[in-house]
C-alpha positions in Angstrom: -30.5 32.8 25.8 -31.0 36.2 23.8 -31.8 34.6 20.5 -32.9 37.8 18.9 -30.0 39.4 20.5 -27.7 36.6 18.1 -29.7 36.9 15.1 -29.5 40.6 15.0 -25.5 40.9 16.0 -24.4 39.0 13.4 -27.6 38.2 10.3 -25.3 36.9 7.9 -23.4 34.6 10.2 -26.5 34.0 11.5 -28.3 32.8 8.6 -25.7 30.4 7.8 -25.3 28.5 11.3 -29.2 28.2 11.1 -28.9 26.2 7.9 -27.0 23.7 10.0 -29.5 23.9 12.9 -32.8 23.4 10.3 -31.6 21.0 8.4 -30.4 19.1 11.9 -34.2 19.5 12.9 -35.7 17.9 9.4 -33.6 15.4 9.3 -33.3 13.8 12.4 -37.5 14.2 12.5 -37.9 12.6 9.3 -36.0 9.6 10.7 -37.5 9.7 13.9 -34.1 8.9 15.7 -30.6 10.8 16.2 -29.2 13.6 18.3 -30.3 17.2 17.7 -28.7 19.3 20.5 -25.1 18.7 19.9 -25.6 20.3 16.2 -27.8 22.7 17.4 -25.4 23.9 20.1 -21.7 23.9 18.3 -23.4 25.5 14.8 -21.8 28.7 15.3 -18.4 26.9 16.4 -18.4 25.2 12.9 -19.7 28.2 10.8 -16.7 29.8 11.7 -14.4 27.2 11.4 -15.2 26.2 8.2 -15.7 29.7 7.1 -12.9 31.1 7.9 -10.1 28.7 8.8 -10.5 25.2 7.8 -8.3 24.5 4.8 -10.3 22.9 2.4 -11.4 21.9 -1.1 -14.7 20.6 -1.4 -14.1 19.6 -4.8 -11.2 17.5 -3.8 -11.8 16.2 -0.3 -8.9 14.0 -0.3 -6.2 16.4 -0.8 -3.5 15.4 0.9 -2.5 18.9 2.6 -5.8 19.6 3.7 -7.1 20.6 7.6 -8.5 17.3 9.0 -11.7 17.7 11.0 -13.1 15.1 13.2 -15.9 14.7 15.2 -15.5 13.1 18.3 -19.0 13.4 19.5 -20.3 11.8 16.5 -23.4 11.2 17.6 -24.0 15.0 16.3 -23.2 13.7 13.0 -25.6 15.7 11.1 -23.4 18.8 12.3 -21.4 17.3 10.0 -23.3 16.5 6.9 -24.9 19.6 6.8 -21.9 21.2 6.7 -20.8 18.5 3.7 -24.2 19.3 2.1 -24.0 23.0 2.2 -20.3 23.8 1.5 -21.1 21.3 -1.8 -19.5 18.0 -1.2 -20.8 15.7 -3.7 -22.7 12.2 -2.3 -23.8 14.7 0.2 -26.9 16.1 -1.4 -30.1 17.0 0.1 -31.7 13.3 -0.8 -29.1 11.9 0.9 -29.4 14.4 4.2 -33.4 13.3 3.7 -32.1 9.8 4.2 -30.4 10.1 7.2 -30.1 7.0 9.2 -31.5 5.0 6.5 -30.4 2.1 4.5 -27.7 2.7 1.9 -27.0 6.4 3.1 -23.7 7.6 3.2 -25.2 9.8 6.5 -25.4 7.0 9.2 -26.6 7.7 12.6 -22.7 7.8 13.5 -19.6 9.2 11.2 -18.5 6.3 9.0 -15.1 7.0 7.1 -15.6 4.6 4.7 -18.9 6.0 3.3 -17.5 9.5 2.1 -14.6 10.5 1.6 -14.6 13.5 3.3 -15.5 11.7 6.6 -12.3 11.2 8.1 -13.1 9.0 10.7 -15.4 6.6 11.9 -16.8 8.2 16.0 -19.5 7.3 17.7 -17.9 5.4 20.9 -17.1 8.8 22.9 -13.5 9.5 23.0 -12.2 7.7 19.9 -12.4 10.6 18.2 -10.1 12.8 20.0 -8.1 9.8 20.9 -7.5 9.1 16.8 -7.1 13.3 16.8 -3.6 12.4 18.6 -2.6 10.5 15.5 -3.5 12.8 12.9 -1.5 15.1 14.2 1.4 12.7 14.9 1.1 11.9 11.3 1.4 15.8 10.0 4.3 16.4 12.7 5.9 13.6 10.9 5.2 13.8 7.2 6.1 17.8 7.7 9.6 16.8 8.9 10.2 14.5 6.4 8.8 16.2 3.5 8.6 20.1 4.4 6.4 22.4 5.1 5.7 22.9 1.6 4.2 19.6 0.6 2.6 18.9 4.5 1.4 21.7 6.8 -2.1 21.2 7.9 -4.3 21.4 11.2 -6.3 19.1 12.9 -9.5 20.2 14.5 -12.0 18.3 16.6 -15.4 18.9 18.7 -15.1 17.0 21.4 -18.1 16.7 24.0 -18.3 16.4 27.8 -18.4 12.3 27.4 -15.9 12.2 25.2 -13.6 13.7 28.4 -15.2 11.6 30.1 -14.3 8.1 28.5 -10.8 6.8 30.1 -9.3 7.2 26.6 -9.4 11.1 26.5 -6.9 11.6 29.4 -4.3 8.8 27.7 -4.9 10.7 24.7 -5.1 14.6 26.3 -1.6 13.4 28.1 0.4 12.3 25.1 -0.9 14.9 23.0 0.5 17.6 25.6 4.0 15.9 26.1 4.1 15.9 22.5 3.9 19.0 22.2 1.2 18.4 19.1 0.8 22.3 18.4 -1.2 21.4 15.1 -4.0 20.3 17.0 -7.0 22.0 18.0 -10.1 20.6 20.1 -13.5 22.5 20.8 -14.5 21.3 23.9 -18.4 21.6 23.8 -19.1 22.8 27.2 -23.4 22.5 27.4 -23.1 20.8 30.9 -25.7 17.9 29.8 -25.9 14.1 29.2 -28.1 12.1 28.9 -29.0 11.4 32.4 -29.1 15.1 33.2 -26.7 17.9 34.1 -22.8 16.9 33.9 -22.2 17.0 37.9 -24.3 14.1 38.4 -21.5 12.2 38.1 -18.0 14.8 37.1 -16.8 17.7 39.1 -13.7 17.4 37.1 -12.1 21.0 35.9 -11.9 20.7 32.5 -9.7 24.0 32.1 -7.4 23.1 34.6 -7.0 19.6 33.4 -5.7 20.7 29.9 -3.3 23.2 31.5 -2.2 20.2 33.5 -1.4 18.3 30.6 0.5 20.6 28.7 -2.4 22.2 26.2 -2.9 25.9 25.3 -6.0 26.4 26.9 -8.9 29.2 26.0 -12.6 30.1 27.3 -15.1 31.7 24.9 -18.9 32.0 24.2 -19.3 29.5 22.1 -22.2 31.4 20.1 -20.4 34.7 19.7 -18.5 34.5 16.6 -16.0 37.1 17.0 -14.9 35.0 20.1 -14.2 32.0 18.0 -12.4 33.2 15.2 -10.1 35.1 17.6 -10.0 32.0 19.6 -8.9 29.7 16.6 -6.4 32.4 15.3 -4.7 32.1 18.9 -5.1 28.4 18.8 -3.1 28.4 15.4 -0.2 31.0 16.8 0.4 28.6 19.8 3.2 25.6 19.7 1.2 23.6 21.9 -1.9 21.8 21.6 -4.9 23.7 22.1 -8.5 23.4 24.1 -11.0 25.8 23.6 -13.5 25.3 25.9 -17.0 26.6 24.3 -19.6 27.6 26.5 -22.9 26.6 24.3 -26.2 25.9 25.1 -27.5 22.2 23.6 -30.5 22.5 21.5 -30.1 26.2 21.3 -33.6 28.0 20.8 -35.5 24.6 21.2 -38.2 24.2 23.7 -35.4 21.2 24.8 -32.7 23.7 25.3 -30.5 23.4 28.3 -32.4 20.1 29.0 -31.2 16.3 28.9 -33.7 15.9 26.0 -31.9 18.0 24.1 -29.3 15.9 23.8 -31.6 13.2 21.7 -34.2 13.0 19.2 -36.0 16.2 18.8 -39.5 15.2 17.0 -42.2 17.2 18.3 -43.3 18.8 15.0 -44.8 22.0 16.9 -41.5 23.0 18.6 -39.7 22.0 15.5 -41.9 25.1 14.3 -41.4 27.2 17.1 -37.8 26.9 16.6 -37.5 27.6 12.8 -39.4 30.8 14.0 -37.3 31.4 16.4 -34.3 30.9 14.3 -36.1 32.9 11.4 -35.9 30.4 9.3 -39.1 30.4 7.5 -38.4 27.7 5.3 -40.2 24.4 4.4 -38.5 21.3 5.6 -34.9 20.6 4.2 -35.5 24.4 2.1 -32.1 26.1 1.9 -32.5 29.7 0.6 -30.5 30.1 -2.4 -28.4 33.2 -1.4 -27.8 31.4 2.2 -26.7 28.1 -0.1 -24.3 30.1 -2.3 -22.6 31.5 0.4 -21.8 28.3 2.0 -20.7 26.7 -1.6 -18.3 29.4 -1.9 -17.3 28.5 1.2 -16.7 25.2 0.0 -14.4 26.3 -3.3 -12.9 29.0 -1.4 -9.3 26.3 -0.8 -9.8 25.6 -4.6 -6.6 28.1 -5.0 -4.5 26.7 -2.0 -4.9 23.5 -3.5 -3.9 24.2 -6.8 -0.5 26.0 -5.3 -0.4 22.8 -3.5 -0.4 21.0 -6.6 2.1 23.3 -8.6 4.7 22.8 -5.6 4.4 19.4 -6.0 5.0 19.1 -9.6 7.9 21.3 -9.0 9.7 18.5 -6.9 11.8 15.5 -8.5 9.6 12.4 -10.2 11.5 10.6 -7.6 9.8 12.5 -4.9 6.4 12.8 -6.1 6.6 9.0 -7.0 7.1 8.3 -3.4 4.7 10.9 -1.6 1.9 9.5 -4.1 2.8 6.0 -2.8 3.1 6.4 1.0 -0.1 8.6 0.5 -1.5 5.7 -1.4 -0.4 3.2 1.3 1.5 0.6 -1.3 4.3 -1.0 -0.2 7.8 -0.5 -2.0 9.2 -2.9 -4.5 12.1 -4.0 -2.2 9.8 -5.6 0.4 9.2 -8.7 -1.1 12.7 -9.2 -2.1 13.7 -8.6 1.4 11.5 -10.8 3.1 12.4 -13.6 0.8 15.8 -13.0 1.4 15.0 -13.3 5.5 13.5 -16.4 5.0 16.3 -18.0 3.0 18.4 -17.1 5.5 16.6 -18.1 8.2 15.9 -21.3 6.5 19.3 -22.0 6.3 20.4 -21.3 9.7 17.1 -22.3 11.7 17.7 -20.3 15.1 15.9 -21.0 17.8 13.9 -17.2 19.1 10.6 -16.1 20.4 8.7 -15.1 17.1 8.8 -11.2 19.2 12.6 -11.8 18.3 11.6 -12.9 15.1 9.5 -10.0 14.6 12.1 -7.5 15.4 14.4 -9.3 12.9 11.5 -8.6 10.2 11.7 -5.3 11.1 15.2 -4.7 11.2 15.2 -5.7 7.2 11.5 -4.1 6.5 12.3 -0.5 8.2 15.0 0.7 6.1 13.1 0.3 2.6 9.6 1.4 4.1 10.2 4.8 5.8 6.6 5.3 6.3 6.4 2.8 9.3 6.1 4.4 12.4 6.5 2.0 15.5 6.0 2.3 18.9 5.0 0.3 22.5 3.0 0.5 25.1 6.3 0.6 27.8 7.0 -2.5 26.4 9.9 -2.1 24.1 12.2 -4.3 25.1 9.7 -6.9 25.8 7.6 -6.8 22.5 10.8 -6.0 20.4 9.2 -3.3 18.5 12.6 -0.8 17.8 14.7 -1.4 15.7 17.9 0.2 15.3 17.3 2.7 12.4 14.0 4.3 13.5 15.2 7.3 16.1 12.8 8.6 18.6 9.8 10.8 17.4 9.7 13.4 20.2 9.2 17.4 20.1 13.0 18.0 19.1 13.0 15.1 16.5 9.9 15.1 14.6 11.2 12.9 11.8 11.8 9.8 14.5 9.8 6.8 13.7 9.5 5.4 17.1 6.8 6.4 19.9 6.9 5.8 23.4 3.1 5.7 24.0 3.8 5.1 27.8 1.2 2.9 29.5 -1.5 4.2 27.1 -2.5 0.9 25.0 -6.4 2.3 24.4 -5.0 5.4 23.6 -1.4 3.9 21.3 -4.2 2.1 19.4 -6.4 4.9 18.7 -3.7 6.6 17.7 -2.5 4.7 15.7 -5.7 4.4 13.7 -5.6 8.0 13.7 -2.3 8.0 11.7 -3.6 5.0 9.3 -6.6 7.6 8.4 -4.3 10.5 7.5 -2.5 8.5 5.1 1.3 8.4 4.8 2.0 5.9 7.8 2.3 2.5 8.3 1.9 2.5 12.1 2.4 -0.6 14.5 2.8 -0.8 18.0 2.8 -3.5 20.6 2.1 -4.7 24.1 1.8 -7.5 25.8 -1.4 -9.7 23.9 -3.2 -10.1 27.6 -3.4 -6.4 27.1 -5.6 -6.2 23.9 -8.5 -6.1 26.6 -6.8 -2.3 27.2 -6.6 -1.7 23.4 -9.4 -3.6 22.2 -12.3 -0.5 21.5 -9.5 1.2 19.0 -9.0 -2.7 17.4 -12.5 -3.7 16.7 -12.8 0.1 15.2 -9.4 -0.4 13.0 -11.8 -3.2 12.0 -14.9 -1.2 11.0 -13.0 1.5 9.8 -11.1 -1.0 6.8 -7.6 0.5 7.9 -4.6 -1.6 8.0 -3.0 -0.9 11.7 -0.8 -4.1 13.0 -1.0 -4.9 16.9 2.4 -6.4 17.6 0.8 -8.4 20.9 3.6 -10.3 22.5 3.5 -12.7 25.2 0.9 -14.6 23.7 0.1 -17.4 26.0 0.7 -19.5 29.5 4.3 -19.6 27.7 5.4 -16.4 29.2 5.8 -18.4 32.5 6.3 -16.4 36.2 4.1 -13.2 35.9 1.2 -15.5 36.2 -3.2 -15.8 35.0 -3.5 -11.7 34.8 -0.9 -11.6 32.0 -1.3 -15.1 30.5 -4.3 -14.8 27.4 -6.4 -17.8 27.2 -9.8 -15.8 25.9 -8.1 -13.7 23.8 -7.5 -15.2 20.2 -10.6 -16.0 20.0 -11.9 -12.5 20.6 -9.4 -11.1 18.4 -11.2 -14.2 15.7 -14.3 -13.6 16.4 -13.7 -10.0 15.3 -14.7 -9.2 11.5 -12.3 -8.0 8.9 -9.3 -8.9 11.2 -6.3 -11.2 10.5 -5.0 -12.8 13.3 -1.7 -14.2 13.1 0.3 -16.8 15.1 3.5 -17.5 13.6 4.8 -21.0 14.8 8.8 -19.4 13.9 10.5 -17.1 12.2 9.9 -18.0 8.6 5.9 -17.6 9.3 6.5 -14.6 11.2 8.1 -13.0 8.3 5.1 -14.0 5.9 2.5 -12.4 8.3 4.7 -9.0 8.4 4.6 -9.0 4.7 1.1 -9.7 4.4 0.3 -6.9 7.5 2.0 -4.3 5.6 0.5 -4.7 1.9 -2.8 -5.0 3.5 -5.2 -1.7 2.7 -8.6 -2.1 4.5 -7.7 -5.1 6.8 -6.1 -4.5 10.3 -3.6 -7.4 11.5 -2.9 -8.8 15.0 0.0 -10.6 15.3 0.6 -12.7 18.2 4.1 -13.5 19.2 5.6 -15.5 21.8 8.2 -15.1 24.9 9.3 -18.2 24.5 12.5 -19.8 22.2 10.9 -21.6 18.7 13.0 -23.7 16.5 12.6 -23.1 13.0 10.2 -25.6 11.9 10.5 -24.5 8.4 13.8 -25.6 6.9 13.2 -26.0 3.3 12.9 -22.6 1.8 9.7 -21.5 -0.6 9.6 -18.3 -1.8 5.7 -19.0 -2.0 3.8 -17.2 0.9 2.4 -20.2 2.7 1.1 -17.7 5.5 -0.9 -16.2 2.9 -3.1 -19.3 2.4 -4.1 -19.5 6.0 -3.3 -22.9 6.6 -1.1 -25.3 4.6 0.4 -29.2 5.4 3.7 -28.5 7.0 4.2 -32.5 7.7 2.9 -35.4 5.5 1.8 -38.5 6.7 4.5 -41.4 6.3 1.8 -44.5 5.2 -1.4 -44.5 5.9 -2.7 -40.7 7.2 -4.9 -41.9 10.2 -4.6 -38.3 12.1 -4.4 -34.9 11.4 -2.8 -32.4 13.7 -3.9 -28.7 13.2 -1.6 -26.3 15.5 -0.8 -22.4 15.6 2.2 -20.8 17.2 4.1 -22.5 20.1 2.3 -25.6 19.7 3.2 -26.4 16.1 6.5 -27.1 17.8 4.2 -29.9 19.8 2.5 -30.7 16.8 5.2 -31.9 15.5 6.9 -33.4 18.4 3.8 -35.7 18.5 4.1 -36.5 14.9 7.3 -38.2 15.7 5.3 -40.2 18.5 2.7 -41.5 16.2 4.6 -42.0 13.2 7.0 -44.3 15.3 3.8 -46.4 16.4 3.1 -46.6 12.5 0.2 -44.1 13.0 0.4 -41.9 9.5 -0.1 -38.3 11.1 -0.3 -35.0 8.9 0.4 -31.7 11.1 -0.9 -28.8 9.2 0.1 -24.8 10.7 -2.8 -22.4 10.6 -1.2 -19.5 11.1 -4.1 -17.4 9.7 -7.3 -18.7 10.2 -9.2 -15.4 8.6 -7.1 -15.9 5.1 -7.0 -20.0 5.6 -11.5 -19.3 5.2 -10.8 -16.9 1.9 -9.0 -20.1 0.3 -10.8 -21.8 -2.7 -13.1 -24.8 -1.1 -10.8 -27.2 -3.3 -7.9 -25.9 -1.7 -9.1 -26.3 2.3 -10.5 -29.8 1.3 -6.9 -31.1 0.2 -5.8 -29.4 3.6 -8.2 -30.8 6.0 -9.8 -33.5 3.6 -12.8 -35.7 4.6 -12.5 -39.1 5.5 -11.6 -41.1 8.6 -8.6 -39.6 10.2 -9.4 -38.2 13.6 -8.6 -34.2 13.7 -6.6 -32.9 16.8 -6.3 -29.0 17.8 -3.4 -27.9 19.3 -3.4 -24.7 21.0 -2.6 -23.1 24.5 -5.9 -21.1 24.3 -9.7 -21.7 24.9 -11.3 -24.0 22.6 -13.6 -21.5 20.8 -14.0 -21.6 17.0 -11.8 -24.5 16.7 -15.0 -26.9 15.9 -15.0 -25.2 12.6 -11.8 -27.2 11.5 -12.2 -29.9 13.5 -15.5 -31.1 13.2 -15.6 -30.2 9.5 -16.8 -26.9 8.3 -20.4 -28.8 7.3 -21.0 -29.0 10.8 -20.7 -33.1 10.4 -20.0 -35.3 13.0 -16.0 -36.6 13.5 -13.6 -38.4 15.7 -12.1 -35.2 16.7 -10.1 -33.5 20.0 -8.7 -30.1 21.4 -5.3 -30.0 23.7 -5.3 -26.3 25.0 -6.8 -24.5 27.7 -10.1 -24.8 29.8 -9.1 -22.3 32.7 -6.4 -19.5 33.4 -3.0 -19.9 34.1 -0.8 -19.8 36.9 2.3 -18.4 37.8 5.3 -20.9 36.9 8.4 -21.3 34.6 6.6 -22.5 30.9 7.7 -25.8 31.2 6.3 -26.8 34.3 2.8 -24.4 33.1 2.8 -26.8 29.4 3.3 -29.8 31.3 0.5 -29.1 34.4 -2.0 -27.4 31.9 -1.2 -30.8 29.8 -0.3 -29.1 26.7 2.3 -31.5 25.8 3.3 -34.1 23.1 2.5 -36.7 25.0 -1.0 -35.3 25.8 -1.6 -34.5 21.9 -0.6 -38.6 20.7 -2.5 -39.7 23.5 -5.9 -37.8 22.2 -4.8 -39.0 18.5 -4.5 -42.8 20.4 -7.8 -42.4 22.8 -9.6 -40.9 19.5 -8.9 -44.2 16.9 
């Protein structure tokens, strides 16, 4: 590569991509760890870009109508905090890009959204990026049809790498992207031809080009490094209605004794080609030394949106109180007055009636009375509609033709649905939830533990929740999977034993801000268990006494879901022997832990009733409860699972798997 040939088509251009490319260099050599090539390599992409199309105000990062720009390969994150440190972002100045991958820095060695606010997503695992891309631009799609173009018109841009396309996730998310006809969506594919191992055709021959075209994307080819190329390749982008790929031809460490190479991709430290670099560049500047005109340029870059943000603002102000009253809360993500109202309402009712329905029935009827007074829900399966009861009647279909539809068919996509639906979460606006059956979180779960991480409140409808959904047998039965979803931080898991509970966890999902929810539902007919209607939120508290020992309490019963029904079946059992028997529901174990210690001690007090479990999962994390959360010895047993299921009608699968009331007094009995 001609690097003398670059510098001299284009100095001023030049002179500001190498700002990005030094301070890449310094940084990631003072910390002695990172990924120099990547930044090295798209520079020039993301010069341009940010000089001359991304809509932006550095001053006000989260604008609402502003481009969205994600980095999918993010372990080139100081591509992106130079360009947060030069175009002025503040909590992005030089100390903190001399503190790169240290403690307390806002730039970790991967994007984190929650430590700027002008990160807008958390990337590091290759393809969640582009995969969360999808929702961005679902989101703008929908908030533009809704509100106008006056108040929402915006792009999404991402740099996506050759193992980003290579993770699974791209092609669900490439796929629905194109059929969606997402034509606010641009991706720079960073073609350099290297991973770590070595060149790319070690292991892919795939045609990137042709694979894009497949799928339905507006697809370009430039040189990646010749500026003219890329703006006239982004101003084509923009102009098509389809989604678009431009593939960038770079080179990975540009002008680095590594270029080209598989080192490039990493750490570059050798302080002696770190010089010859810089001299190549001419960039003959000390270490993390911006020249002040090359600085000023990229500031002005930074306030150059300043006036397309103020318009913003004045056509906002020009709409009804009403309207800007309810774009600031949907943007805000707080739920409308009316929700509580209606869910009390729902659980009167049901109360009153008790009907016997799978809590995925009972979830659908939350919906059905949640939907109409939160229009910023956005719901959606996996090809499981009917099956995880996830549409309700109101929402219409969001398709290319009906942009203001609130339901997605995701098609057999749960990694990508998920990521997507983070995607939307980030952009603000959108309550988004979609389900699939909860065997299937193992599809799903890289976009759920990053929902986690990232503090944003997506809900995972999961359906089908254990050996209860009968004939289809071990491969769709969870056994593992609660207590994967538990073991998971900053993530409430809920199992609703009926239709009053299920209703509490929907209401608690959707006021959440930084905590995702998983709510696992059954196939199976519940009764309604509880009859006596409290407008409290017992859900809220985690876990709470739903039956009271008559006499003497010799046992406690602690249940969730389907087997609070059995709980409380065996309840009857004992209490007829004259053996006093609490049963307490914990349909959130995660918020049951936040509880005051006072509060879980009259719960699950101390003393010398045995403790049973009842669940139709593994026994993992149970001991907490059961054994005391001290870790002290007690009489205490577990009636759930200790292998997979089989394929059988639920009755015969609770009675062989000997998950039954029978089974559960017969532990309290064996344990006095």
């Amino acid at each position: 590569m001609d690097i003398a040939a670059l510098r001299s088509a284009n100095p001023d251009h030049w002179m500001r991509a190498a700002a990005i490319r030094a301070l890449t260099l310094d940084a990631v050599n003072a910390a002695n760890s990172g990924h120099s090539g990547m930044p090295m390599g798209m520079a020039d992409v993301a010069t341009v870009l940010y000089e001359k199309h991304l809509k932006f105000d550095a001053g006000a990062p989260q604008w609402p109508d502003r481009d969205r720009f994600i980095l999918s390969a993010g372990h080139g994150s100081m591509l992106l905090y130079s360009l947060l440190h030069l175009t002025g972002h503040e909590g992005m100045e030089i100390d903190k890009i001399k503190a790169f991958r240290q403690w307390g820095a806002p730039t970790a060695g991967h994007p984190e959204n929650f430590l700027h606010p002008a990160i807008e997503t958390t990337t590091g695992p290759l393809g969640q990026g582009i995969a969360n891309s999808v929702g961005f631009a679902i989101a703008e799609e929908h908030l533009r049809a809704r509100h106008g173009a006056k108040l929402v018109d915006h792009h999404t841009y991402v740099i996506a790498g050759d193992g980003c396309l290579m993770e699974g996730v791209s092609q669900e998310a490439i796929t629905l992207a194109g059929r969606l006809r997402l034509g606010k969506l641009v991706v720079f594919w960073d073609n350099n031809d290297i991973t770590i191992d070595g060149k790319v055709s070690l292991a892919d021959d795939t045609d990137q080009v042709k694979r894009f075209k497949s799928a339905g994307w507006h697809v370009q080819e430039i040189d990646g490094h010749d500026p003219d190329a890329i703006d006239a390749a982004i101003t084509a982008a923009k102009k098509s209605s389809k989604p678009s790929m431009i593939a960038c031809k770079t080179h990975i460490a540009l002008g680095h004794a590594a270029q080209d190479t598989s080192k490039g991709h990493g750490a570059l430290t050798d302080d002696d080609q770190l010089v010859a670099a810089k001299e190549a560049y001419g960039w003959n500047y000390g270490p993390f030394e911006v020249p002040g005109e090359v600085k000023s340029q990229w500031e002005e870059i930074g306030r150059r949106g300043r006036s397309e943000r103020e318009a913003w603002e004045g056509r906002l102000s020009e709409a009804s109180e009403r309207r800007q009253a309810e774009f600031a809360r949907i943007m805000a993500g707080d739920a409308p007055k009316q929700l509580s109202a209606r869910i009390k309402a729902l659980k009167k009712q049901v109360s009153e009636e008790a009907p016997k329905v799978a809590t995925r029935k009972s979830s659908e009827m939350v919906l059905e009375v949640v939907n109409p007074v939160m229009p910023e829900t956005l719901g959606g399966s996996a090809d499981l509609t009917g099956s995880n009861n996830t549409k309700t009647g109101d929402l219409g279909i969001f398709d290319i033709g009906s942009r203001k539809g609130r339901y997605i068919h995701y098609g057999i996509r749960e990694h990508g649905m998920a990521a997507a639906m983070n995607g939307m979460a980030l952009h603000g606006g959108i309550r988004p939830y979609g389900g699939t059956f909860m065997c299937f979180t193992d599809y799903a779960r890289p976009a759920m533990r990053l929902a986690a991480l990232m503090k944003v409140p997506t809900v995972f409808v999961m359906t089908h929740d254990s050996i209860g959904l009968g004939e289809d047998g071990p491969t769709h039965q969870p056994v593992e999977h609660l207590a994967i979803s538990r073991a998971t931080p900053n993530t409430m898991v809920f199992r609703p034993c009926d239709t009053v509970e299920t209703a509490e966890a929907w209401e608690i999902a959707l006021t959440s801000k930084e905590t995702p929810s998983v709510l696992s539902l059954t196939r199976q007919g519940l009764k309604t268990l509880r009859t006596q209607h409290k407008t409290k939120n017992l859900t809220a508290q985690g876990a709470y006494v739903l039956a009271e020992a008559e006499g003497k309490r010799q046992a406690i019963l602690l249940a969730t879901g389907s087997e609070v029904e059995i709980a409380m079946a065996a309840r009857d059992m004992l209490q007829a022997e004259g053996i006093g028997t609490r049963v307490v529901s914990m349909p959130c174990w995660e918020l049951f832990e936040q509880q005051d210690e006072s509060y879980r001690k009259r719960v699950l007090p101390g003393g010398s009733a045995v403790r049973v479990g009842v669940e139709a999962a593994v026994r993992q994390g149970w001991d907490r409860w059961l054994c005391g959360e001290r870790g002290r010895e007690a009489r205490a047993g577990f009636v759930g699972m200790e292998s997979f299921g089989a394929s059988a009608p639920a009755e015969t699968l609770f009675e062989k798997f000997g998950i039954t009331p029978e089974a559960v007094a017969g532990k309290v009995k064996s344990l006095l």
